[in-house]
KOLGU-4560 file (N, C-alpha, C; in nm, 3 decimals, padded with zeros to 5 digits):
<recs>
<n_xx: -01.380 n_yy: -00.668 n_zz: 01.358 ca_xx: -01.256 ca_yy: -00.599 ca_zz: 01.385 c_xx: -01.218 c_yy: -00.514 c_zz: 01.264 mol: A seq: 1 type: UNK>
<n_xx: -01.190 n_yy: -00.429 n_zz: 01.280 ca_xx: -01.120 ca_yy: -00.298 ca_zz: 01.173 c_xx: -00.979 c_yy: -00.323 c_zz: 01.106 mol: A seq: 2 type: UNK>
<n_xx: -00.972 n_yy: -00.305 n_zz: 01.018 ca_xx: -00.847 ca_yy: -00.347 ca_zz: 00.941 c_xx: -00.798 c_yy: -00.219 c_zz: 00.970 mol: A seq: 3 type: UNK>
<n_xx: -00.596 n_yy: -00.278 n_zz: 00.966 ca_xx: -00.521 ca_yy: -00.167 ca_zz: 01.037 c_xx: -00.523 c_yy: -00.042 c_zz: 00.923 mol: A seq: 4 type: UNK>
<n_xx: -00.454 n_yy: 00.060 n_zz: 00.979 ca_xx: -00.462 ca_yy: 00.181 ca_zz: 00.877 c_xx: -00.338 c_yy: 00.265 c_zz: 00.940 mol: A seq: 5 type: UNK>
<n_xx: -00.262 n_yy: 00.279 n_zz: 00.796 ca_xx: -00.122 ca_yy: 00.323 ca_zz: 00.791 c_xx: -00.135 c_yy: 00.442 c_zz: 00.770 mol: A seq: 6 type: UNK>
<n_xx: -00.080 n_yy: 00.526 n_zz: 00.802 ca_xx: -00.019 ca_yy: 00.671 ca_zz: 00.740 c_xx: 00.119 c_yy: 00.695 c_zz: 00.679 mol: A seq: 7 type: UNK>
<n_xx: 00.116 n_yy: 00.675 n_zz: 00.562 ca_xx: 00.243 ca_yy: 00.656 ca_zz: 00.475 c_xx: 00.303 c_yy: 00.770 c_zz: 00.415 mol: A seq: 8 type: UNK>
<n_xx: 00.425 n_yy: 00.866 n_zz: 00.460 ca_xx: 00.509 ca_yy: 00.977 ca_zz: 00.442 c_xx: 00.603 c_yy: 00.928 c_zz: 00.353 mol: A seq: 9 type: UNK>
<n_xx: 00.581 n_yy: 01.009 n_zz: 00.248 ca_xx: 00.702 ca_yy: 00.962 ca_zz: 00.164 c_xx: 00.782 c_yy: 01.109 c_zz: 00.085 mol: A seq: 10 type: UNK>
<n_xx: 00.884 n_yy: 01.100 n_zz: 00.003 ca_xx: 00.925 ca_yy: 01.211 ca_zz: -00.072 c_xx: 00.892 c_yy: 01.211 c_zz: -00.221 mol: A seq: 11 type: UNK>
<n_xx: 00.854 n_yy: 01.260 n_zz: -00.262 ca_xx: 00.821 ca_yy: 01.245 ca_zz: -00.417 c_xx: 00.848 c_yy: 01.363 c_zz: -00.538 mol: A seq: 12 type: UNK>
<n_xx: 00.927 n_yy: 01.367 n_zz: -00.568 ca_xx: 00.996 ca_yy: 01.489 ca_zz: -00.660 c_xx: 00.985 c_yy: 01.649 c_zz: -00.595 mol: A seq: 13 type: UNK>
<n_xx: 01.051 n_yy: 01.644 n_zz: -00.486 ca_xx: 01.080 ca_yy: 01.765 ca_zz: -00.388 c_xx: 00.938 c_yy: 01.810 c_zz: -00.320 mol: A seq: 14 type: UNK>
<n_xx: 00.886 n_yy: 01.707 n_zz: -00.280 ca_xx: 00.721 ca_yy: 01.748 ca_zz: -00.209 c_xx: 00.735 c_yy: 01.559 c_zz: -00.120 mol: A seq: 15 type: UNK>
<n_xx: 00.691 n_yy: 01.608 n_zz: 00.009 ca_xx: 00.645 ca_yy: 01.566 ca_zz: 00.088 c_xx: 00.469 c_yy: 01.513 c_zz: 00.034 mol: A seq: 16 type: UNK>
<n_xx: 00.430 n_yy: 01.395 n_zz: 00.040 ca_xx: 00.339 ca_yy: 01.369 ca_zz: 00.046 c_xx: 00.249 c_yy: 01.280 c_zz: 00.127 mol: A seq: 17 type: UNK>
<n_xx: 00.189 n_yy: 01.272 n_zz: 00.241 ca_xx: 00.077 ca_yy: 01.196 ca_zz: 00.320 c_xx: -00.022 c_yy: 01.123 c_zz: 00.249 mol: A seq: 18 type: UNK>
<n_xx: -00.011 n_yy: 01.008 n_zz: 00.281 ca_xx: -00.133 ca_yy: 00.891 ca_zz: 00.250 c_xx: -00.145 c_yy: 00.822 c_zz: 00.294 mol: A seq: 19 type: UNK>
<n_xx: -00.269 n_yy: 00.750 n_zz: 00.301 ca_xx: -00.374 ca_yy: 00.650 ca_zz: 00.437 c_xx: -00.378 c_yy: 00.552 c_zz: 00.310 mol: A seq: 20 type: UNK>
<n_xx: -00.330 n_yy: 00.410 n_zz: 00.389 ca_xx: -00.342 ca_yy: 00.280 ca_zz: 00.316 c_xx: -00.365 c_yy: 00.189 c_zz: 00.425 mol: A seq: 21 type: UNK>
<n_xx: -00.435 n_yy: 00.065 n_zz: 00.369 ca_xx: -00.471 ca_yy: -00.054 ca_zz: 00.493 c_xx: -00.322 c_yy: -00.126 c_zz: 00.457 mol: A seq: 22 type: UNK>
<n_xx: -00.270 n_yy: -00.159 n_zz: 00.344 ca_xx: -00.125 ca_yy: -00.204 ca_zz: 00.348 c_xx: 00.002 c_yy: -00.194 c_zz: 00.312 mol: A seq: 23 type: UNK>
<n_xx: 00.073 n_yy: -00.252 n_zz: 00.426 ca_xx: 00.207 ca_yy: -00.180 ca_zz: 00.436 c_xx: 00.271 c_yy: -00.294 c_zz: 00.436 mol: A seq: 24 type: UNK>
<n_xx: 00.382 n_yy: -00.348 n_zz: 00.377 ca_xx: 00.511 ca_yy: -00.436 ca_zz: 00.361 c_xx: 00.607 c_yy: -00.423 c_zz: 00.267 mol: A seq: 25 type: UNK>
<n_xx: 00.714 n_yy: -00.478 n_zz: 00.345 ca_xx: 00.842 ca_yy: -00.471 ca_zz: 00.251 c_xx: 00.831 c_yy: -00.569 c_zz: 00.148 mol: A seq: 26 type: UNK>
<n_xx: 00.857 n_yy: -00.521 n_zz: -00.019 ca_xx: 00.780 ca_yy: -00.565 ca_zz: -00.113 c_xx: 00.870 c_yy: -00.689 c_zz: -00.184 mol: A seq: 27 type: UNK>
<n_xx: 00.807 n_yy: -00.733 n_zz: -00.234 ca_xx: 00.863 ca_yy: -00.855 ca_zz: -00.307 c_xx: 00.992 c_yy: -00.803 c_zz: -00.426 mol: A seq: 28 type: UNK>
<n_xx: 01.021 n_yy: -00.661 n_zz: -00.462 ca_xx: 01.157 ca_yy: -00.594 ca_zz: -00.536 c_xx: 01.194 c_yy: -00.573 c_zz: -00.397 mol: A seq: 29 type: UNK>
<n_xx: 01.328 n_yy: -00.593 n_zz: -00.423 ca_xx: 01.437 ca_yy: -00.547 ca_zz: -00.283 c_xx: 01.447 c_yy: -00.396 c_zz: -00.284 mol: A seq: 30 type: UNK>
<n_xx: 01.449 n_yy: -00.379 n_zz: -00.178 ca_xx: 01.460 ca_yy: -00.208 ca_zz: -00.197 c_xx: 01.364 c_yy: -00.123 c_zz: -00.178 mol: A seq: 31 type: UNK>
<n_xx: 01.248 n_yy: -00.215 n_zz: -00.191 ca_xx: 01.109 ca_yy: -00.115 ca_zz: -00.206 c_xx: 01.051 c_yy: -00.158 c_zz: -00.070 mol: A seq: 32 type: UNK>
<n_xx: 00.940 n_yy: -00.080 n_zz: -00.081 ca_xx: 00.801 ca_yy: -00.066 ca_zz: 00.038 c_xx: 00.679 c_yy: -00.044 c_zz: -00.061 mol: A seq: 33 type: UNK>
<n_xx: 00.558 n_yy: -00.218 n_zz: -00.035 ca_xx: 00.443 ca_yy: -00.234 ca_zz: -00.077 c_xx: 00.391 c_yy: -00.120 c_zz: -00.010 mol: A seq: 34 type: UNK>
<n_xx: 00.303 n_yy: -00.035 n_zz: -00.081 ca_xx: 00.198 ca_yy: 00.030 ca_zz: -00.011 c_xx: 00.059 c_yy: 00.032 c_zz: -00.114 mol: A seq: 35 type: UNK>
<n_xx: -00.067 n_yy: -00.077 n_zz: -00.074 ca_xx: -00.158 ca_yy: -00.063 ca_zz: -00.123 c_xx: -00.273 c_yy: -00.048 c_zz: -00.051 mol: A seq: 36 type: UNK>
<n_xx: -00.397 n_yy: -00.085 n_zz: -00.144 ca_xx: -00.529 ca_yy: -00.031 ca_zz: -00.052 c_xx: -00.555 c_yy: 00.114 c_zz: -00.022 mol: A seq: 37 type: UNK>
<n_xx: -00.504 n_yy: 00.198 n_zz: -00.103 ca_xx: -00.525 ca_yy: 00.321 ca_zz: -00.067 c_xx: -00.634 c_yy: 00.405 c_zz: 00.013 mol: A seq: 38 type: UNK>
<n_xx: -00.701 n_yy: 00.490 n_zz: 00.104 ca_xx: -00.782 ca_yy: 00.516 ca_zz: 00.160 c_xx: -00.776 c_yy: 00.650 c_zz: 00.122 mol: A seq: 39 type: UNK>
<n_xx: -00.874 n_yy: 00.686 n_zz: 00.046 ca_xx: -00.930 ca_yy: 00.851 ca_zz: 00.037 c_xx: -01.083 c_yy: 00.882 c_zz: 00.073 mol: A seq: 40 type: UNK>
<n_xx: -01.086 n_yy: 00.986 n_zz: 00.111 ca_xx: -01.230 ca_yy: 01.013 ca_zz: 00.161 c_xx: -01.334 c_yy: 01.025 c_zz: 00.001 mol: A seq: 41 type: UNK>
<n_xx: -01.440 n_yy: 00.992 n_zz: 00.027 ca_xx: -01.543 ca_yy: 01.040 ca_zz: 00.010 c_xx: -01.601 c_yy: 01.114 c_zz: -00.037 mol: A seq: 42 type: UNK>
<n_xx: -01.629 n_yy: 01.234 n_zz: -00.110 ca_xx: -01.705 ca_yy: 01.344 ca_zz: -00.086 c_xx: -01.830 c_yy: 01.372 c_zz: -00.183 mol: A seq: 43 type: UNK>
<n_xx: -01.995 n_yy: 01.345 n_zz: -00.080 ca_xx: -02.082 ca_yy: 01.338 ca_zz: -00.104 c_xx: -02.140 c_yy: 01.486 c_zz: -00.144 mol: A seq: 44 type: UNK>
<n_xx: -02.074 n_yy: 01.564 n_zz: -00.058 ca_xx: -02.126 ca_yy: 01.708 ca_zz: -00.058 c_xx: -02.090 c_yy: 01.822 c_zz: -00.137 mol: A seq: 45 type: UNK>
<n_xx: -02.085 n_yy: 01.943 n_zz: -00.092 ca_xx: -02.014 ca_yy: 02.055 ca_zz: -00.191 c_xx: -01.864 c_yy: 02.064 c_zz: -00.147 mol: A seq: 46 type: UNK>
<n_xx: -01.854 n_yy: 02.072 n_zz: -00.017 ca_xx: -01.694 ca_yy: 02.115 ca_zz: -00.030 c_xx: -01.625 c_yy: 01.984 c_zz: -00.039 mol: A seq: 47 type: UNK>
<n_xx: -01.525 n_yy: 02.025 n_zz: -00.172 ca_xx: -01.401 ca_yy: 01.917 ca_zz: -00.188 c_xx: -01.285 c_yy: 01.996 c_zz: -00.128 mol: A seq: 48 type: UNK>
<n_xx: -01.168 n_yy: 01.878 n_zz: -00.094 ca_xx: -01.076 ca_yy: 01.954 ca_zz: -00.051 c_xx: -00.960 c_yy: 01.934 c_zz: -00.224 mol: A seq: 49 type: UNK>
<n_xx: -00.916 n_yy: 02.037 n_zz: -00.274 ca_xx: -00.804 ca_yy: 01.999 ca_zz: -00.355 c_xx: -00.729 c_yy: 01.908 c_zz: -00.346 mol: A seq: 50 type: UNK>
<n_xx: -00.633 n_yy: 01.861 n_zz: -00.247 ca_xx: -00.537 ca_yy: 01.799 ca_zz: -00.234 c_xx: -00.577 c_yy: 01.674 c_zz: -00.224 mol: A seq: 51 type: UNK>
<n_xx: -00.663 n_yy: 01.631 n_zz: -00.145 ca_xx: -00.710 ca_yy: 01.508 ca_zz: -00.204 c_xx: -00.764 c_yy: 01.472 c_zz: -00.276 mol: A seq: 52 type: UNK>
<n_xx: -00.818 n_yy: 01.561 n_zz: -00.356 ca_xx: -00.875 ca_yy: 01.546 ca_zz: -00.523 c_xx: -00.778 c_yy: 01.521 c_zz: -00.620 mol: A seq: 53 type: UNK>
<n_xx: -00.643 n_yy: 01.613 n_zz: -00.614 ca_xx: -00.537 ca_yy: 01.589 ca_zz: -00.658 c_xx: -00.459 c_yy: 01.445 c_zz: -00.649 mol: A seq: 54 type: UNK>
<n_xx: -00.430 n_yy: 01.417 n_zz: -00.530 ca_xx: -00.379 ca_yy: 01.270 ca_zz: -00.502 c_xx: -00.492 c_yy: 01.164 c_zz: -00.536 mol: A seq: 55 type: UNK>
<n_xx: -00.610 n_yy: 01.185 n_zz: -00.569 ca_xx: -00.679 ca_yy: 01.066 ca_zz: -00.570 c_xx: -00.714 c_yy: 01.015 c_zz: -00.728 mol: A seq: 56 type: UNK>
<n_xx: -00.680 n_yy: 01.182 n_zz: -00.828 ca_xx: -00.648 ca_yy: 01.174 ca_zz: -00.951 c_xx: -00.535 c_yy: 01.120 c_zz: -00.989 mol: A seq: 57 type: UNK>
<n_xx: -00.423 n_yy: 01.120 n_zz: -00.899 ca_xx: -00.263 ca_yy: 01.074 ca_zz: -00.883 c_xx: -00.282 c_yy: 00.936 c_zz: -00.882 mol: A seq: 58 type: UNK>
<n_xx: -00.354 n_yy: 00.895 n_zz: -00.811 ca_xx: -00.364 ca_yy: 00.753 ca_zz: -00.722 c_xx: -00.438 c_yy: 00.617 c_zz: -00.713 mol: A seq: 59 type: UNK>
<n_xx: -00.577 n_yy: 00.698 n_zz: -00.789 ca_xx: -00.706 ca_yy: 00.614 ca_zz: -00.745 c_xx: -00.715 c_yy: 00.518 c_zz: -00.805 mol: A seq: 60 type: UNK>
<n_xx: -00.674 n_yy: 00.487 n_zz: -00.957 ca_xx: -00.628 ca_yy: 00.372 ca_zz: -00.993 c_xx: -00.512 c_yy: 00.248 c_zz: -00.949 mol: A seq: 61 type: UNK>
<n_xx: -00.420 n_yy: 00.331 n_zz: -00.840 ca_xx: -00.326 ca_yy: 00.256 ca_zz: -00.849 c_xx: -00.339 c_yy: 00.153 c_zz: -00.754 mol: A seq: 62 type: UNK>
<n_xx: -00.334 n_yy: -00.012 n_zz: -00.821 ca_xx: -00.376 ca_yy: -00.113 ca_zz: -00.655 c_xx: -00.211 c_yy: -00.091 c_zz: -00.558 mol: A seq: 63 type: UNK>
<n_xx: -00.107 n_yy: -00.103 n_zz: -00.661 ca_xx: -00.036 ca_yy: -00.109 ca_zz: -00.474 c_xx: 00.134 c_yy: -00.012 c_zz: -00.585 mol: A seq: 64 type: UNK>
<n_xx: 00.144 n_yy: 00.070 n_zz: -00.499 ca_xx: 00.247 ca_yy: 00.171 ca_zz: -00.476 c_xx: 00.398 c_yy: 00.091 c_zz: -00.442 mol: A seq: 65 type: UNK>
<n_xx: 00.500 n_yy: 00.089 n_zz: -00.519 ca_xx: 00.589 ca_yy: 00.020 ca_zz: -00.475 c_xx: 00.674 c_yy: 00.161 c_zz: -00.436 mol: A seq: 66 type: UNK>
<n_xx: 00.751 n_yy: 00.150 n_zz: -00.333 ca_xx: 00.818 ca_yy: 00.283 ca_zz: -00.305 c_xx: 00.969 c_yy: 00.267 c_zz: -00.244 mol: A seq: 67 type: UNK>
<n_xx: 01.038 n_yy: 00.350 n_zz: -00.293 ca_xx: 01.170 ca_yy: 00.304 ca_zz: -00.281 c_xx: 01.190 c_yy: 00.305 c_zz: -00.080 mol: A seq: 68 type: UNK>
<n_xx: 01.255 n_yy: 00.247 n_zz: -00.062 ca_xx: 01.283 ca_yy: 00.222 ca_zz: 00.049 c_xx: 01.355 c_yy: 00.406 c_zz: 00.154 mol: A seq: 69 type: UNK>
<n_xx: 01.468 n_yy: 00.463 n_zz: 00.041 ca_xx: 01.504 ca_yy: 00.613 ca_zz: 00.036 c_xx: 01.383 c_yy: 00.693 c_zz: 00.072 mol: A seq: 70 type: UNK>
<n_xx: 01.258 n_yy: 00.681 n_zz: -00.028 ca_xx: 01.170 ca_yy: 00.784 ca_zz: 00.006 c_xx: 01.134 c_yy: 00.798 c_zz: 00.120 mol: A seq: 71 type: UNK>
<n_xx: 01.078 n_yy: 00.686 n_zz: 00.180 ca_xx: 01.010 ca_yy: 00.670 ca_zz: 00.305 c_xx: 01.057 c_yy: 00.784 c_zz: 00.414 mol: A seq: 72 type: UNK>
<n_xx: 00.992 n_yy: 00.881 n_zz: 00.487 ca_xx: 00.988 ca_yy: 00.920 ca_zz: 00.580 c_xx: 00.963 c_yy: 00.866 c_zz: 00.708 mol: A seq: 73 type: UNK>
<n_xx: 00.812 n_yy: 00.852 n_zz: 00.719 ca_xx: 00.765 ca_yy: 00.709 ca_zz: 00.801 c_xx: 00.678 c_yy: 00.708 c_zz: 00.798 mol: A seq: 74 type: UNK>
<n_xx: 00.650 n_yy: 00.597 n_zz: 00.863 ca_xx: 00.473 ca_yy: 00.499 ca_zz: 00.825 c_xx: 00.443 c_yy: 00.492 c_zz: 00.989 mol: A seq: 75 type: UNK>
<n_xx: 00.313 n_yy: 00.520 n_zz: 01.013 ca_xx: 00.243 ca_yy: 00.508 ca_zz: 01.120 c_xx: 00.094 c_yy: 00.411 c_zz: 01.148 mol: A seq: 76 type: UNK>
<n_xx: 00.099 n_yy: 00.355 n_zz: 01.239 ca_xx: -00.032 ca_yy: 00.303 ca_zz: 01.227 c_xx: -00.129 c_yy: 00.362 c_zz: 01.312 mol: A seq: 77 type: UNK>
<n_xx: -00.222 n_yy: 00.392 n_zz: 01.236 ca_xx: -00.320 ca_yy: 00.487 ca_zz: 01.359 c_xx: -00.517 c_yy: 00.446 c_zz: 01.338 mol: A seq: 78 type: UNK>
<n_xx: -00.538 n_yy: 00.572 n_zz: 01.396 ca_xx: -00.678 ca_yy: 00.493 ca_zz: 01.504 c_xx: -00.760 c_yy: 00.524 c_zz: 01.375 mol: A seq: 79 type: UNK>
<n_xx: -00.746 n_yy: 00.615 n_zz: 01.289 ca_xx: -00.847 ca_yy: 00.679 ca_zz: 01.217 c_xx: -00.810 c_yy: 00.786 c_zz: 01.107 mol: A seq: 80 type: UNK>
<n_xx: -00.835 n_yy: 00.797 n_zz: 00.989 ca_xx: -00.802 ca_yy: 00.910 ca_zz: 00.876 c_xx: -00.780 c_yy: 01.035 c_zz: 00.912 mol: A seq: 81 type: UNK>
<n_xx: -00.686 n_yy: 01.095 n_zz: 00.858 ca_xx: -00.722 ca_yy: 01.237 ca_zz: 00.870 c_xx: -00.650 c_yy: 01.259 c_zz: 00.744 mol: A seq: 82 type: UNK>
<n_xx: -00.608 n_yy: 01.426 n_zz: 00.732 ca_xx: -00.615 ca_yy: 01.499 ca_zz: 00.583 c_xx: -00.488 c_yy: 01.418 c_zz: 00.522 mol: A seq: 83 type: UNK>
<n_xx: -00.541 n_yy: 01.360 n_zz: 00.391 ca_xx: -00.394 ca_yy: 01.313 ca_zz: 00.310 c_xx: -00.305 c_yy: 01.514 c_zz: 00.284 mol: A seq: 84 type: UNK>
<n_xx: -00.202 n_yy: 01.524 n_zz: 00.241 ca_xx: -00.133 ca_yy: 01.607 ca_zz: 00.231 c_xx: -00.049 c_yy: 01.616 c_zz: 00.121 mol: A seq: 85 type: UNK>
<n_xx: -00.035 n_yy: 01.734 n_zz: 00.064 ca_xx: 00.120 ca_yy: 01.722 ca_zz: -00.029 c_xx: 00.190 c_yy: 01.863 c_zz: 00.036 mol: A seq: 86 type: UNK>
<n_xx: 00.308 n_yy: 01.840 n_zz: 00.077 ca_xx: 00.416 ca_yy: 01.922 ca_zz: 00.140 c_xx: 00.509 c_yy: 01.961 c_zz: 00.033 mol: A seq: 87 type: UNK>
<n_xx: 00.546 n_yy: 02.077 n_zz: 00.044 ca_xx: 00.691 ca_yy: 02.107 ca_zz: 00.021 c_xx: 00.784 c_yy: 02.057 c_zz: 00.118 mol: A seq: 88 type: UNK>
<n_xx: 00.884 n_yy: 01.984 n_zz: 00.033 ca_xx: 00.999 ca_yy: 01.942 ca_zz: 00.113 c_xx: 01.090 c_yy: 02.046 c_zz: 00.198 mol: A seq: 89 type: UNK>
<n_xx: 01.077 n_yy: 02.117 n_zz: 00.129 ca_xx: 01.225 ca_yy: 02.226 ca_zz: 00.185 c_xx: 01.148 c_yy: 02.356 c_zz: 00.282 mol: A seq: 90 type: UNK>
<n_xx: 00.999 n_yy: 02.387 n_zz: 00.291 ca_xx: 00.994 ca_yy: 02.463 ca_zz: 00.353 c_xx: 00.850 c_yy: 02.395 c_zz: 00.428 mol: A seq: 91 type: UNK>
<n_xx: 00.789 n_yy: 02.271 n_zz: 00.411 ca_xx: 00.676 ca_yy: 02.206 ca_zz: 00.478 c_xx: 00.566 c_yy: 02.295 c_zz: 00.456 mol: A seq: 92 type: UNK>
<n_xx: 00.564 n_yy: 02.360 n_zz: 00.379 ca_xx: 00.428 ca_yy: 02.435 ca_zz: 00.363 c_xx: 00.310 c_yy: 02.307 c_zz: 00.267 mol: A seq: 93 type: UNK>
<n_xx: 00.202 n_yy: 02.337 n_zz: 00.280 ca_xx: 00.103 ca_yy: 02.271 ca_zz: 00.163 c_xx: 00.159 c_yy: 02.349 c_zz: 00.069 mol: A seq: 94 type: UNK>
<n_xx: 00.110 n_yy: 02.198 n_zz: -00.061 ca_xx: 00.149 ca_yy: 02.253 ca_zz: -00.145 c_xx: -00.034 c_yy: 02.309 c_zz: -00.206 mol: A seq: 95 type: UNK>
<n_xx: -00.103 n_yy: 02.363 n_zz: -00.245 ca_xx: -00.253 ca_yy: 02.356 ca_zz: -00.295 c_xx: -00.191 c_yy: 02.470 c_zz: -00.383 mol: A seq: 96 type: UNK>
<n_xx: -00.280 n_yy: 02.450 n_zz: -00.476 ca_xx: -00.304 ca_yy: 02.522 ca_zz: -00.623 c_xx: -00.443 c_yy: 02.526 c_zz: -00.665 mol: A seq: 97 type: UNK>
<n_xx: -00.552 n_yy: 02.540 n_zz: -00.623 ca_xx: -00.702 ca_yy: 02.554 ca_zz: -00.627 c_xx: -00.757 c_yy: 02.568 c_zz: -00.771 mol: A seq: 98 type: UNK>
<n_xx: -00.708 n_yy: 02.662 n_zz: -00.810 ca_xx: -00.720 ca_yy: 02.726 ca_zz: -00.955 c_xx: -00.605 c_yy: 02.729 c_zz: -01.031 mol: A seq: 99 type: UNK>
<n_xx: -00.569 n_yy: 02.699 n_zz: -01.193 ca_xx: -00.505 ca_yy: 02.728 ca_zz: -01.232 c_xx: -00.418 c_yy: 02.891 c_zz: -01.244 mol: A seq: 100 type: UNK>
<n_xx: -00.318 n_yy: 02.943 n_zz: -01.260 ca_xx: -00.306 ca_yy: 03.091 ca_zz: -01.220 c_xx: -00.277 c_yy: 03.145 c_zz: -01.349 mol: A seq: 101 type: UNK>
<n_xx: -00.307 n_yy: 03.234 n_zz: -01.404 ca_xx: -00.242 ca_yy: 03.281 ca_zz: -01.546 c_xx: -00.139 c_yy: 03.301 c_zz: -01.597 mol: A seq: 102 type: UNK>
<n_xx: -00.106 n_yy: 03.310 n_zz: -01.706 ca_xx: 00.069 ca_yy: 03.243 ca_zz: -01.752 c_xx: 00.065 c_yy: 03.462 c_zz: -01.731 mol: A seq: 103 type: UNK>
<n_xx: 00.208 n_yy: 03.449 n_zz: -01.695 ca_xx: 00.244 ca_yy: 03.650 ca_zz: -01.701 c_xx: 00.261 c_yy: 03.663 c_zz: -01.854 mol: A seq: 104 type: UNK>
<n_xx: 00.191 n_yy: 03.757 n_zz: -01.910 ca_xx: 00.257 ca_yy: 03.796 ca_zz: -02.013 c_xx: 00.425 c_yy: 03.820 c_zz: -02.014 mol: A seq: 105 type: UNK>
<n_xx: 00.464 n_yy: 03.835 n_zz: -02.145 ca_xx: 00.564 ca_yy: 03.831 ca_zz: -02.143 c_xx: 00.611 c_yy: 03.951 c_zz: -02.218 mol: A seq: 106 type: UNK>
</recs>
């Protein structure tokens, strides 16, 4: 049998962010939401995607995410992974930055 798999929406300093974890509970600090077990893909091949390169540099150490109860958007349980995400809050766009961009002269 397959262990369940969450999709965990949360807010995180004015960005929306998506992440796949096997666990989800209300945590032993009052107030918060356990979220550990993190689930990121893989990637054997050439194309990486940024954003989950980004979050997994954010993340990949971390065993379990305590999260304020406020942030939470919502948590889903679903059949199978798809793209973790980082959103802008205020206009839902991705956020990706691929390349660093050059500072403007001044």
């Amino acid at each position: 049998m397959a262990k369940t798999l969450y999709k965990v929406t949360f807010l995180n300093t004015g960005k929306v962010y998506e992440l796949y974890a096997r666990h989800v509970a209300s945590g032993a600090l009052w107030g918060f939401v356990e979220v550990g077990e993190l689930v990121f893909d893989l990637h054997d091949g050439v194309v990486i995607d940024p954003t989950e390169e980004r979050l997994r540099d954010e993340f990949g150490n971390t065993r379990t995410l305590h999260l304020p109860m406020q942030s939470i958007v919502r948590v889903e349980e679903v059949e199978r992974k798809g793209q973790s995400v980082i959103r802008d809050a205020a206009t839902g766009e991705k956020v990706v930055t691929p390349f660093p961009l050059p500072a403007k002269p001044r």
